[in-house]
PDB file of N, CA, C, O and CB in Angstrom:
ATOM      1  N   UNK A   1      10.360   9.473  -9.272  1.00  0.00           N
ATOM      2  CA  UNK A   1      11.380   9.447  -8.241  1.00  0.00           C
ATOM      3  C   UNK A   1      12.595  10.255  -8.675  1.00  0.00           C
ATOM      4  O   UNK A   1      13.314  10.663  -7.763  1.00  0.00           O
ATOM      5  CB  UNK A   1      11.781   8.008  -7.920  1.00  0.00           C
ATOM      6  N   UNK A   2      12.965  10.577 -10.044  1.00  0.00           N
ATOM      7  CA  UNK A   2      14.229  10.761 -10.597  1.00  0.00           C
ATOM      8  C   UNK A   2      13.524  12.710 -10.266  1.00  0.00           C
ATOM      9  O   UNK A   2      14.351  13.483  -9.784  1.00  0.00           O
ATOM     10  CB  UNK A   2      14.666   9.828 -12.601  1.00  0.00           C
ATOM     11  N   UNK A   3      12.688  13.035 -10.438  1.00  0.00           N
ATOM     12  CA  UNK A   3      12.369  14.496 -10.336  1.00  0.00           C
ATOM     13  C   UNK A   3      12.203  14.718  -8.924  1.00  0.00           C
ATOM     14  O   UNK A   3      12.336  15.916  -8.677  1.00  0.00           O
ATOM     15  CB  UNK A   3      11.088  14.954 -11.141  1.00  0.00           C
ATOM     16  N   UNK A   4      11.875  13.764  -7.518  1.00  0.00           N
ATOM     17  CA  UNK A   4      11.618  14.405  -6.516  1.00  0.00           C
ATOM     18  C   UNK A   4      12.261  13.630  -6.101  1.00  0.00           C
ATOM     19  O   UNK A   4      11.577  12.608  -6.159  1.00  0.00           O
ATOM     20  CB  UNK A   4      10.517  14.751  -6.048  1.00  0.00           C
ATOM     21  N   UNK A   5      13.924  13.210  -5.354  1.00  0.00           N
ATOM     22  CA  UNK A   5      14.759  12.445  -4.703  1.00  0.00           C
ATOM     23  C   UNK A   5      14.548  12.838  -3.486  1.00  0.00           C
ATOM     24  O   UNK A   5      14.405  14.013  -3.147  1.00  0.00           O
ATOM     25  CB  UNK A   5      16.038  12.470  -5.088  1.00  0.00           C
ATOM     26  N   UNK A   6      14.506  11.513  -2.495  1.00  0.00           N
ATOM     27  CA  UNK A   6      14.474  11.083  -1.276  1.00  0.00           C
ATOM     28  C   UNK A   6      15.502  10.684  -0.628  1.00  0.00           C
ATOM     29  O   UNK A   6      16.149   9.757  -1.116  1.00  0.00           O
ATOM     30  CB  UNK A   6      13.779  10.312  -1.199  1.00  0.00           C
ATOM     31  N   UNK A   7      15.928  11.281   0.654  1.00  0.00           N
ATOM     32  CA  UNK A   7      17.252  10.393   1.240  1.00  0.00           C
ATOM     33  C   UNK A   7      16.885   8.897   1.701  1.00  0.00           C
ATOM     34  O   UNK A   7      17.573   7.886   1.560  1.00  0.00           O
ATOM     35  CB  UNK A   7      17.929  11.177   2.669  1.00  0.00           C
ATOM     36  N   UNK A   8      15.161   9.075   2.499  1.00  0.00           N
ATOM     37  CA  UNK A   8      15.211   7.957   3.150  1.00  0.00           C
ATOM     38  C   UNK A   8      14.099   7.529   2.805  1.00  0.00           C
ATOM     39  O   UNK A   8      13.281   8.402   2.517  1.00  0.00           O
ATOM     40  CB  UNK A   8      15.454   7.965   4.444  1.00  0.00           C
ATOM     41  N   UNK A   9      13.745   6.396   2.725  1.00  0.00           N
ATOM     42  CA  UNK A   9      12.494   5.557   2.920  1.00  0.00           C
ATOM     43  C   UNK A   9      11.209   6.805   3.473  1.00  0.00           C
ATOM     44  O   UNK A   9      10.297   7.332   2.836  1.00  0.00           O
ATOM     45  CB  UNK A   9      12.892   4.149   4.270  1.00  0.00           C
ATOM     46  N   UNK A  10      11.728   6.981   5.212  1.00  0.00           N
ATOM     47  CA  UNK A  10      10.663   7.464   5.983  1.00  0.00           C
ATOM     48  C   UNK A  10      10.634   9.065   5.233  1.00  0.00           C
ATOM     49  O   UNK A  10       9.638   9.768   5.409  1.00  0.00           O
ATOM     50  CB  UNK A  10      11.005   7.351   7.811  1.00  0.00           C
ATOM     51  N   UNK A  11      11.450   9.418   4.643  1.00  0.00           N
ATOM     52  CA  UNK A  11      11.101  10.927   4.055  1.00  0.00           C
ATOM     53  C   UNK A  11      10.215  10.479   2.508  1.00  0.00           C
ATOM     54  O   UNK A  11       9.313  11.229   2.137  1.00  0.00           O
ATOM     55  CB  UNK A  11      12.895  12.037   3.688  1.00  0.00           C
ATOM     56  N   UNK A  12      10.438   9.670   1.977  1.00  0.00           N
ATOM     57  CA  UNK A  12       9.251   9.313   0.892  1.00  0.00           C
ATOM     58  C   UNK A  12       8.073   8.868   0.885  1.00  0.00           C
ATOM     59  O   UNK A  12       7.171   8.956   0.053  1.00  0.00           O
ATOM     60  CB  UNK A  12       9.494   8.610   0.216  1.00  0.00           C
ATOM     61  N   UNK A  13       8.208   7.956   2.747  1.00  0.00           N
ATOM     62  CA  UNK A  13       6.287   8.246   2.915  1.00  0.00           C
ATOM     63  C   UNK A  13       6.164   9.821   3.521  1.00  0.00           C
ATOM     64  O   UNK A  13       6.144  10.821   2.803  1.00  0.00           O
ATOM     65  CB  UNK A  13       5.315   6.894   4.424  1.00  0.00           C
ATOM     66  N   UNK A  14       6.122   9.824   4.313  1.00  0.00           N
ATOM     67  CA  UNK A  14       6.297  11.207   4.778  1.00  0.00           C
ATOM     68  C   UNK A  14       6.144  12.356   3.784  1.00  0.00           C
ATOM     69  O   UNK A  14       5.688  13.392   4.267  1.00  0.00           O
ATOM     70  CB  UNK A  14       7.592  11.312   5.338  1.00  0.00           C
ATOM     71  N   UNK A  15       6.396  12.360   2.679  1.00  0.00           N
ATOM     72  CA  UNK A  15       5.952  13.472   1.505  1.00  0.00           C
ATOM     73  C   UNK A  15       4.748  12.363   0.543  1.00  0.00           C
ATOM     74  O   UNK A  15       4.410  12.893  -0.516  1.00  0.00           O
ATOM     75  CB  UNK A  15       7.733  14.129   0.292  1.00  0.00           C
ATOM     76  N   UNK A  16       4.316  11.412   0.715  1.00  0.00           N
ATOM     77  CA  UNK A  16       3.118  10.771  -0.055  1.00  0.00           C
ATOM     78  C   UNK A  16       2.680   9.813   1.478  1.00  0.00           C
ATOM     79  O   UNK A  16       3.048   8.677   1.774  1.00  0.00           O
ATOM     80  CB  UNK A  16       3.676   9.659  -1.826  1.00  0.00           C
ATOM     81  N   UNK A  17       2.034  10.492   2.033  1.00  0.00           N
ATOM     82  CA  UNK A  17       1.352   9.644   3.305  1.00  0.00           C
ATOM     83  C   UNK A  17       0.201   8.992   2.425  1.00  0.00           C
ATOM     84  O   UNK A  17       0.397   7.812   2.715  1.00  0.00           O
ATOM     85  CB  UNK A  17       0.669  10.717   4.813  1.00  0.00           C
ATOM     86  N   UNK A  18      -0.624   8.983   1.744  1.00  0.00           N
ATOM     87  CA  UNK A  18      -1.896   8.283   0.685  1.00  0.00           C
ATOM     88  C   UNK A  18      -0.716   7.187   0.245  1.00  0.00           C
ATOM     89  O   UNK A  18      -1.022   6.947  -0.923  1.00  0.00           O
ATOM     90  CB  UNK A  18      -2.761   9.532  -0.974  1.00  0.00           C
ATOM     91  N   UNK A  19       0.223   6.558   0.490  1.00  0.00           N
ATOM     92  CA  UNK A  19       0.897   5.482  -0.267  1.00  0.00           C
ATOM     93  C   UNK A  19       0.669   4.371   0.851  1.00  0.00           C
ATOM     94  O   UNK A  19       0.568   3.171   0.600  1.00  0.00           O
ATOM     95  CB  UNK A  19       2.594   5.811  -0.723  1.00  0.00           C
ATOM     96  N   UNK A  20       0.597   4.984   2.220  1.00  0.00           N
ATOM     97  CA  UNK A  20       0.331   4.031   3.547  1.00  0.00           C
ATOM     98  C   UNK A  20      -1.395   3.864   4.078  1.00  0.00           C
ATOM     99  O   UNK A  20      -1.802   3.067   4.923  1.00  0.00           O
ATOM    100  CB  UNK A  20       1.278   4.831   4.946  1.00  0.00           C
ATOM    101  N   UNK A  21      -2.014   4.624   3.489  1.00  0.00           N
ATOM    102  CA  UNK A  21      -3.328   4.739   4.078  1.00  0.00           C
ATOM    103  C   UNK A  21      -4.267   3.788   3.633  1.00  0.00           C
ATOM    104  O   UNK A  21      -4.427   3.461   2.457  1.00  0.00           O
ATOM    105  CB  UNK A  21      -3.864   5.982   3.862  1.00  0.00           C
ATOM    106  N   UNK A  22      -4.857   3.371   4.567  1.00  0.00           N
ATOM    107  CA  UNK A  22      -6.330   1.764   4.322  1.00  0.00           C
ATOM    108  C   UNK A  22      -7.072   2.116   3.000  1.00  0.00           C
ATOM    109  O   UNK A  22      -7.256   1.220   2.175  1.00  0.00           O
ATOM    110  CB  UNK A  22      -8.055   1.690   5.894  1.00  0.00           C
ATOM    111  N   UNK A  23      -7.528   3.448   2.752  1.00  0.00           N
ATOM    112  CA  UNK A  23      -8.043   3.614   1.747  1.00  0.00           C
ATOM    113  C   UNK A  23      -7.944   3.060   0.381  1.00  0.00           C
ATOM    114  O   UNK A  23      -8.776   2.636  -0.420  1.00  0.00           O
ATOM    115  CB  UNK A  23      -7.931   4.476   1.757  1.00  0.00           C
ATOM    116  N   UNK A  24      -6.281   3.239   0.370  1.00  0.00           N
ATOM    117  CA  UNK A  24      -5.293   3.322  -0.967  1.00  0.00           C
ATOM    118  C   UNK A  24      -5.623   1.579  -0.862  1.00  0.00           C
ATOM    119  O   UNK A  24      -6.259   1.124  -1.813  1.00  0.00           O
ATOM    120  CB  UNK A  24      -3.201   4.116  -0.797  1.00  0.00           C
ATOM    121  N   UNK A  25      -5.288   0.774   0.053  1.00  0.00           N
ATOM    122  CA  UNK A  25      -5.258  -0.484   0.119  1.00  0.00           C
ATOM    123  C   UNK A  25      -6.568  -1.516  -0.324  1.00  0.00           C
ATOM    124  O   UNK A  25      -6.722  -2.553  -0.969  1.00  0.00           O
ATOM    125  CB  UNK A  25      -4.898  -0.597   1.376  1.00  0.00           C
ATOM    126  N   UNK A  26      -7.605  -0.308   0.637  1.00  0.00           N
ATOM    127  CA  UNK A  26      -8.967  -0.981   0.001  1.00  0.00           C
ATOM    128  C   UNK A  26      -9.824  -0.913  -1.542  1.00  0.00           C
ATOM    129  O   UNK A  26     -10.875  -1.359  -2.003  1.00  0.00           O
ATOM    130  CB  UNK A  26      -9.907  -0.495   0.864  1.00  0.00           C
ATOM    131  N   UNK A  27      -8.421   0.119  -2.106  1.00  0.00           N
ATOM    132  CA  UNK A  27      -9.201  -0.127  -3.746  1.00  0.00           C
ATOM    133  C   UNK A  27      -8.865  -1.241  -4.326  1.00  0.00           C
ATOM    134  O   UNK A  27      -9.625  -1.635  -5.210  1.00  0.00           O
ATOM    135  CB  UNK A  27      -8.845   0.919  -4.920  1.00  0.00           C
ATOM    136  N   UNK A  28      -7.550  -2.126  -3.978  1.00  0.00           N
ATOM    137  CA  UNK A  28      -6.819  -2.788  -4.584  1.00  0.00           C
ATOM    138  C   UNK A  28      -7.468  -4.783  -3.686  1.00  0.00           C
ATOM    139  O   UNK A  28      -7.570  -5.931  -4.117  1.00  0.00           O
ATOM    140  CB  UNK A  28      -5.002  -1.933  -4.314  1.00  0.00           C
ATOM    141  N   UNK A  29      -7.703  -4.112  -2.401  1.00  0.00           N
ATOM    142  CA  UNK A  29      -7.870  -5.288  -1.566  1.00  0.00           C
ATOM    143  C   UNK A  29      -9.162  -5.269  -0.658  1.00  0.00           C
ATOM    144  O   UNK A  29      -9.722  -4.283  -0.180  1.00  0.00           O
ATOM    145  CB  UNK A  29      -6.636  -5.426  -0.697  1.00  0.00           C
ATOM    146  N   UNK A  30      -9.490  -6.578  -0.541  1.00  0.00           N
ATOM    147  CA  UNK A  30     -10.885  -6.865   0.590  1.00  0.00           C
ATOM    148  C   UNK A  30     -10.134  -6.499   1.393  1.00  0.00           C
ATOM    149  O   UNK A  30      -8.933  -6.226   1.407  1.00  0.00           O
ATOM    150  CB  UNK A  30     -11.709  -8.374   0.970  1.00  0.00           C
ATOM    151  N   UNK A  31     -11.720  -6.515   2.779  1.00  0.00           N
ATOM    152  CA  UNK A  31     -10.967  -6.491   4.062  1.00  0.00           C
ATOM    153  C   UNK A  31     -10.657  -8.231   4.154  1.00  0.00           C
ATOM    154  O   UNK A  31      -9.537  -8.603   4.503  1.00  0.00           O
ATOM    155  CB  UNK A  31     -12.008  -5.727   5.509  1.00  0.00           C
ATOM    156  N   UNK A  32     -11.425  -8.949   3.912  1.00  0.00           N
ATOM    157  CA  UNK A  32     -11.046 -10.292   3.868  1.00  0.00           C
ATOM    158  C   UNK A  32      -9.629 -10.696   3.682  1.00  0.00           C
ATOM    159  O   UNK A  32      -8.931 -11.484   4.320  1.00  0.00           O
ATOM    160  CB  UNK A  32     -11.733 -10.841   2.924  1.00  0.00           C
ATOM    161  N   UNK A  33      -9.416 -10.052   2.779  1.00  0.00           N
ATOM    162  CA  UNK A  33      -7.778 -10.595   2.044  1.00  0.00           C
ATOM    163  C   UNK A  33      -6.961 -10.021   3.345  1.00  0.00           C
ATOM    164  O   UNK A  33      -6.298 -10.642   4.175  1.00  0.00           O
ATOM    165  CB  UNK A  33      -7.124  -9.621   0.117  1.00  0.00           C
ATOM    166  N   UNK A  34      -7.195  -8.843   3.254  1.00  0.00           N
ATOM    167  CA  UNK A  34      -5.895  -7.784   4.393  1.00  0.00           C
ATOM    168  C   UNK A  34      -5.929  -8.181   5.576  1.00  0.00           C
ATOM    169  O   UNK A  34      -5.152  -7.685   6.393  1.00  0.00           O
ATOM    170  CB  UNK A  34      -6.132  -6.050   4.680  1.00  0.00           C
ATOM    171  N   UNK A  35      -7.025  -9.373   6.023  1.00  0.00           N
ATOM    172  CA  UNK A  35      -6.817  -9.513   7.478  1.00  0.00           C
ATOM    173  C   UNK A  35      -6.528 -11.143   7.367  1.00  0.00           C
ATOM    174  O   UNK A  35      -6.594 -11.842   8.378  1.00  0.00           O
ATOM    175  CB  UNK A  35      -8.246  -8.971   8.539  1.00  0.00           C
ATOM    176  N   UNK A  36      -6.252 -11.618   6.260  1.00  0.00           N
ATOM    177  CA  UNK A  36      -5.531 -13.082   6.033  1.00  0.00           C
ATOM    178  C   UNK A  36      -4.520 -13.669   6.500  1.00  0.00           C
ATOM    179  O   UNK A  36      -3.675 -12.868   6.900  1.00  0.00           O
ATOM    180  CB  UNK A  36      -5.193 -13.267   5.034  1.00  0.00           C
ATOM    181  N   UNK A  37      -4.102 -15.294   6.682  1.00  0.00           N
ATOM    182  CA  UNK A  37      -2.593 -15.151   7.223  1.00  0.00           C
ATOM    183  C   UNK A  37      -2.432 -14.730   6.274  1.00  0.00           C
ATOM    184  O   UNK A  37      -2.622 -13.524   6.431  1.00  0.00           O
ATOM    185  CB  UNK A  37      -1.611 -16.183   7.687  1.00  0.00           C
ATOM    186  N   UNK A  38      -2.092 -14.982   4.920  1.00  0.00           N
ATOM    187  CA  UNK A  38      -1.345 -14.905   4.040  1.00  0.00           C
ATOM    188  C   UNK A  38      -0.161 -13.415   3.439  1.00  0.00           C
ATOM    189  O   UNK A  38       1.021 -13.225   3.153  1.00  0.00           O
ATOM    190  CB  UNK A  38      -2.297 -15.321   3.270  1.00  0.00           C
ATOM    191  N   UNK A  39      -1.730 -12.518   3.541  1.00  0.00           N
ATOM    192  CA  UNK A  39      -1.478 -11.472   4.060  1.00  0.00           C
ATOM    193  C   UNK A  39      -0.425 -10.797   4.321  1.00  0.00           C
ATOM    194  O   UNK A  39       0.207  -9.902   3.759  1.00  0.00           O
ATOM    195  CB  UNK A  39      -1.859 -11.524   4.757  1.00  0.00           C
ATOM    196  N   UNK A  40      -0.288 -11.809   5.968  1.00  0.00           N
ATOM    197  CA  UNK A  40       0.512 -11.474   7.730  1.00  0.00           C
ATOM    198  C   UNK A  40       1.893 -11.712   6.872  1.00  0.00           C
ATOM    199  O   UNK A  40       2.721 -10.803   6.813  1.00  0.00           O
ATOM    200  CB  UNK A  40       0.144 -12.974   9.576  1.00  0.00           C
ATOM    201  N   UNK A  41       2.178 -13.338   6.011  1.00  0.00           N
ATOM    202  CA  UNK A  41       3.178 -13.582   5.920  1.00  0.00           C
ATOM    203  C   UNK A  41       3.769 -13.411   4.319  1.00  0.00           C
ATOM    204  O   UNK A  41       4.928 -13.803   4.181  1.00  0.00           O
ATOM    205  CB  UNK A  41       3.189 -14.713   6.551  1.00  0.00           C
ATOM    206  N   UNK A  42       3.334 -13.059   3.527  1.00  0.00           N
ATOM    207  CA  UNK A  42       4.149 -12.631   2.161  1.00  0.00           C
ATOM    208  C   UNK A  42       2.575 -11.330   1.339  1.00  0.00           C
ATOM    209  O   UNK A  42       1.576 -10.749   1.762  1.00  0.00           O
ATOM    210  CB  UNK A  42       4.632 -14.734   0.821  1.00  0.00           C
ATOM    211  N   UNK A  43       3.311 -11.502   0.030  1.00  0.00           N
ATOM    212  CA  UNK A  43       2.882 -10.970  -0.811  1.00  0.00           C
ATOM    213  C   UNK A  43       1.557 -11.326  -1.506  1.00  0.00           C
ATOM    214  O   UNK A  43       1.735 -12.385  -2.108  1.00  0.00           O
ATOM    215  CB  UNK A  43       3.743 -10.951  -1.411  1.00  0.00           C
ATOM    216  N   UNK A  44       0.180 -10.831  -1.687  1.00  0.00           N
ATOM    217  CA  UNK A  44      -0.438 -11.084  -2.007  1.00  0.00           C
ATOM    218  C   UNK A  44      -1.301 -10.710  -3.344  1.00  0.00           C
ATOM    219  O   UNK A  44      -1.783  -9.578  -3.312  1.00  0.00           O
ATOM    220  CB  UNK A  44      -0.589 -11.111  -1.204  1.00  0.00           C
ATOM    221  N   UNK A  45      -1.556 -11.437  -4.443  1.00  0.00           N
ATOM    222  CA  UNK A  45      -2.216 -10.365  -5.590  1.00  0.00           C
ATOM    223  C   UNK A  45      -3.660  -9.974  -5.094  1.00  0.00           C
ATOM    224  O   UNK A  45      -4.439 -10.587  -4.364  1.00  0.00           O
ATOM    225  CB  UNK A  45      -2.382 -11.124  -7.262  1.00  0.00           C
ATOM    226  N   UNK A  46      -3.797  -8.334  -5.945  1.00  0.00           N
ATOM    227  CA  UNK A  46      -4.826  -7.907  -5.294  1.00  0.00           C
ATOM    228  C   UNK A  46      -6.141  -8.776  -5.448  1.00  0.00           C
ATOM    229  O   UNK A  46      -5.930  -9.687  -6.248  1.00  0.00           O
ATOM    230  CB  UNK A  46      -4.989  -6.604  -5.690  1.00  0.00           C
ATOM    231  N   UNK A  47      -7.330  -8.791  -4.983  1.00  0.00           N
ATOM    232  CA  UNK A  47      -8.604  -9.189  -5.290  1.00  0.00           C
ATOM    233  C   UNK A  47     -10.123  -8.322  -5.999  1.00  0.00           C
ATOM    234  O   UNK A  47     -11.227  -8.628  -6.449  1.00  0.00           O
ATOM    235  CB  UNK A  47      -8.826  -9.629  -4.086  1.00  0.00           C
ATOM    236  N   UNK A  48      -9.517  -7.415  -5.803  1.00  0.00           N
ATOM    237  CA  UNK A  48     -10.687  -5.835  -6.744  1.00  0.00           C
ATOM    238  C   UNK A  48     -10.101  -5.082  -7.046  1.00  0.00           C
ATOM    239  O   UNK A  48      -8.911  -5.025  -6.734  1.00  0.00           O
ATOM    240  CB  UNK A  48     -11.803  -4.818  -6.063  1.00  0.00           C
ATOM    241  N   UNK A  49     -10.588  -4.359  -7.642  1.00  0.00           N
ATOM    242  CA  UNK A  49     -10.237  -2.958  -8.261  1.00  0.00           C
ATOM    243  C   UNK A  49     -11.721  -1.990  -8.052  1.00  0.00           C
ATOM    244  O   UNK A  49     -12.784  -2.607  -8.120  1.00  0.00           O
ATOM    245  CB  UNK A  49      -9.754  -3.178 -10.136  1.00  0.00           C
ATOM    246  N   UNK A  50     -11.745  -0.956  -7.880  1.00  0.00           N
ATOM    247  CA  UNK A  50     -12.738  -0.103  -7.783  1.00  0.00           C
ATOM    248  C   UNK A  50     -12.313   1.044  -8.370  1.00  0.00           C
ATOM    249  O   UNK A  50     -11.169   1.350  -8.034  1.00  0.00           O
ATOM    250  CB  UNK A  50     -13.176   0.076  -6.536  1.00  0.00           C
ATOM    251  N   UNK A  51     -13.064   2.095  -9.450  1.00  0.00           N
ATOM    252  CA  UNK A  51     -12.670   3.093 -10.207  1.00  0.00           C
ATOM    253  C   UNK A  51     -13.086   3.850  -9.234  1.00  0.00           C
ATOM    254  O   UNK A  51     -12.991   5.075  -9.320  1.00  0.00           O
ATOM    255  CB  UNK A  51     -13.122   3.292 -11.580  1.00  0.00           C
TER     256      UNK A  51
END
C-alpha cells in the first residue's frame, strides 16, 4: 500500500478487482459457509484452503 497509494476505498478495488471476485473467496470459503447467516451477519474464519 505504502508503494501504490489510494485516495479511496473504490479506487483500490478498482485497481485489484481479483480482491472482490467469488473466485478469490472460494479458495478460502465453501459455498456452504458464504451463503450462511453467519456469513450475512459478521465475520467468519475461513473453512479450506486450496493451492
Amino acid at each position: 500500500m505504502a508503494e501504490t497509494p489510494h485516495e479511496t476505498f473504490e479506487e483500490f478495488l478498482a485497481k485489484n478487482p481479483d480482491l472482490s471476485s467469488r473466485e478469490l473467496m472460494g479458495t478460502w470459503y465453501s459455498d456452504a459457509r458464504l451463503a450462511s447467516k453467519g456469513a450475512r451477519e459478521g465475520f467468519l474464519l475461513p473453512d479450506r484452503y486450496r493451492d
